[in-house]
N, C-alpha and C positions, 0 to 999 in steps of 0.2 A: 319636400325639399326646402332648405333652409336660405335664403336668400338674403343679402346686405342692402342696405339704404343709402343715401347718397351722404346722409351725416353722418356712416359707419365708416371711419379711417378704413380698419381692416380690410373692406373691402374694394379700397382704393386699387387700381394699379397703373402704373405709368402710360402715358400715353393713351389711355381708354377710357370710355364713358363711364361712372360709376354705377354700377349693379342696385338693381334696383327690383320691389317686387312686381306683377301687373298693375297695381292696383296705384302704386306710385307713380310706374311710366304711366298711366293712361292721366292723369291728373296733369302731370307738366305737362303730356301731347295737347290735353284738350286747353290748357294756359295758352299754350303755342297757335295752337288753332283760332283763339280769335285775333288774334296778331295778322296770322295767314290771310283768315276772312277779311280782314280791313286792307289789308296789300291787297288781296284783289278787288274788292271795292273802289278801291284809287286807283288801278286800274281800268277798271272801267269807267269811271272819271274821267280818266287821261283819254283813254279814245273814245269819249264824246267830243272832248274839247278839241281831238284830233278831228273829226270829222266837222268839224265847225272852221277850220282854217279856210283862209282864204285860198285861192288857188293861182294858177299861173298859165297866161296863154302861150303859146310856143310853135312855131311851123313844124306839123308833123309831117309836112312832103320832105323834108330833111333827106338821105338817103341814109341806110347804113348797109354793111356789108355782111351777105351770109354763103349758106351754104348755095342759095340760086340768083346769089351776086346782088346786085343792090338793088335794095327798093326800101319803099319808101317809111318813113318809123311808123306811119298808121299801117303799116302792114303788120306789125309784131301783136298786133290787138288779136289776130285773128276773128275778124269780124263781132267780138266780144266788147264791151264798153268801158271795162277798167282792166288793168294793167298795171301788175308788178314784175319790177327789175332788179337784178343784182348787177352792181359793175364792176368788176373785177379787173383787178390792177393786172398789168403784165411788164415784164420785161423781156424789153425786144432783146432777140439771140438766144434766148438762154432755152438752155434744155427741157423740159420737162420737170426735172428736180430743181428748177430755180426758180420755176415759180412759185407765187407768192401763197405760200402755208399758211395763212389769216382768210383770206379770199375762198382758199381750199374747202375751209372748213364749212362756209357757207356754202358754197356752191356744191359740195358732195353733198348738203342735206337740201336740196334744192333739184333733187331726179326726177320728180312726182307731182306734176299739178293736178289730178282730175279731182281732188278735194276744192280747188280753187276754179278752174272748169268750170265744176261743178255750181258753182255760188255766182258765172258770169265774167272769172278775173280769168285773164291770160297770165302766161310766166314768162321770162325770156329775161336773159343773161347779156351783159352789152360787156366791153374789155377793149383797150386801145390800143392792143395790138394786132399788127397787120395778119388780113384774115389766110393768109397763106402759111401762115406761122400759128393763127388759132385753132386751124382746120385738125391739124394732127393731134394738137392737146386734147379738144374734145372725144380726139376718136378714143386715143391712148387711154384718158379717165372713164370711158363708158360713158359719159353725160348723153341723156335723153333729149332732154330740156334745149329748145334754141338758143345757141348763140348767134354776137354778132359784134362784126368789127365798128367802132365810132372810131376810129381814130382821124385827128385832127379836127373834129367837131366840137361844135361849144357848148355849155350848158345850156337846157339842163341834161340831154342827151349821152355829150359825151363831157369832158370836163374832167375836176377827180373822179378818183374811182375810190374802193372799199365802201359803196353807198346802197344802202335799199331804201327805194323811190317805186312809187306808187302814181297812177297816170290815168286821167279819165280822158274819154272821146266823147262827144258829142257829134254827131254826125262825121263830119272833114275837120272838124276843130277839135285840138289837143291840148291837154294843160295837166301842169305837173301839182301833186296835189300834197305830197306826202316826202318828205327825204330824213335817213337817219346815219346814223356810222359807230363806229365804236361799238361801244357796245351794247349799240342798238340795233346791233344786228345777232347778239346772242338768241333772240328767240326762235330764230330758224333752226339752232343746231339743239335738239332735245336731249344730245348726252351731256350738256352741262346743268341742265335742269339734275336728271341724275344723280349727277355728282354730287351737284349742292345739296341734295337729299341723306348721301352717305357722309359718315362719321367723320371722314377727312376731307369732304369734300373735293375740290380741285387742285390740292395740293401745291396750292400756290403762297410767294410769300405774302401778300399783301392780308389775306385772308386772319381773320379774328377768331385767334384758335386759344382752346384754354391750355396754361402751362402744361407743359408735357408732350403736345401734339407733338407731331413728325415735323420736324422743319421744312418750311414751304419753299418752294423754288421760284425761279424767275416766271412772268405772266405768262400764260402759252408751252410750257417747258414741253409740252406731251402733243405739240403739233405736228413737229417733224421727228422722225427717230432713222437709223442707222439698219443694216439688212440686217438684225441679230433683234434688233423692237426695242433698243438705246435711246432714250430720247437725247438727241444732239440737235445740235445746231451749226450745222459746218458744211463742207463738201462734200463727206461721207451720207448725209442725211435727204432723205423725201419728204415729201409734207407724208403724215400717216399714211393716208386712204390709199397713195401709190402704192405702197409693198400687195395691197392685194388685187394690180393689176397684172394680166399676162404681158410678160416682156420687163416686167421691175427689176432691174440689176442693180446690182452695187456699184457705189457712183462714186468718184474722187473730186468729181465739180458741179459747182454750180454753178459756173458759166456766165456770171457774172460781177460784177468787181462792188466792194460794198456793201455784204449782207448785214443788214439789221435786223433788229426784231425789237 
């Protein structure tokens, strides 16, 4: 079978990668590939120089609030010696669909520590919203994973949130060792790795796509979507992972005044 090159017009076509034989593709892959290898070499870089930061001492008798009421933050280690956390923003009152679909995305890929267990680190989820009001979200989402209410506490504990923060114990003594945000929290969620692997990737607009691609949409377009799998951003819309909850209905609010994204 006869196949085009990437400097055969012909075998151009809009919006698509140009056709290519194996022996071409495997040439640019293996171009690409030492590109890859040095991004993850600076990667590993980076968390050497991570684990070289200084740290942070902090009163773990703190309390915070869970499922068997309060106790104390060296309780979240569960007898383990380090300790990562997601904080997850909330907004008081609001329904279930008004929570915050950024936070979502984290915390749905976040059901599963015994890989982490496993290496000595605990997991556990903090959010400043009151725990009467967080009890039901966790049920509603399926979440595994502990939570727990900081609300009105100070950093590093409670504070902003959308942050993953990293915590060693030392015997009774606590100190914060690690904190990120943005989109330094992409690496917990694997379907954006994915994405970034396929031809259009995330299909967003910021994204450096060659002429022709598909027009990219606003950051996030594909967090929340509508009962029909619309990606919206409105009253109508859940963050994703809701529609495959039992009890996910179609919604006209979001219960709170103000959405951004």
């Amino acid at each position: 079978m006869t196949t085009t090159t990437p400097s055969d017009p012909a075998g151009a076509q809009p919006g698509r990668p140009p056709i290519a034989d194996l022996a071409t593709w495997q040439a640019a892959r293996d171009e690409l590939l030492l590109r890859e290898k040095a991004h993850t070499r600076e990667g590993d870089a980076i968390a050497a120089a991570r684990r070289r930061l200084p740290m942070v001492e902090f009163d773990g008798t703190v309390k915070v609030v869970g499922p068997d009421g309060a106790v104390p933050f060296l309780h979240l280690f569960q007898g383990r010696d380090e300790l990562v956390v997601y904080k997850h923003m909330w907004y008081d009152g609001a329904p279930h669909q008004g929570q915050c679909e950024g936070c979502t995305t984290t915390a749905w890929n976040l059901k599963d520590s015994v890989y982490l267990n496993a290496r000595g680190v605990s997991l556990a989820i903090l959010t400043t919203g009151a725990w009467d009001e967080v009890a039901p979200f966790v049920d509603f989402m399926g979440y595994t994973e502990p939570w727990y209410s900081v609300r009105d506490l100070d950093e590093p504990v409670g504070g902003e949130m959308g942050y993953l923060a990293s915590f060693l114990r030392d015997g009774e003594r606590v100190f914060l060792t690690y904190s990120t945000t943005g989109r330094g929290n992409e690496p917990v969620n694997g379907s954006l790795f994915l994405l970034d692997i396929t031809p259009y990737g995330r299909g967003e607009a910021w994204q450096d796509n060659p002429e022709g691609w598909p027009e990219g949409q606003d950051p996030c377009w594909y967090w929340r979507s509508d009962a029909d799998g619309n990606a919206v951003w409105g009253p109508t819309s859940r963050p994703v992972p809701q529609w495959t909850r039992p009890g996910a209905t179609p919604v006209q609010t979001l219960g709170r005044r103000g959405h951004h994204h």
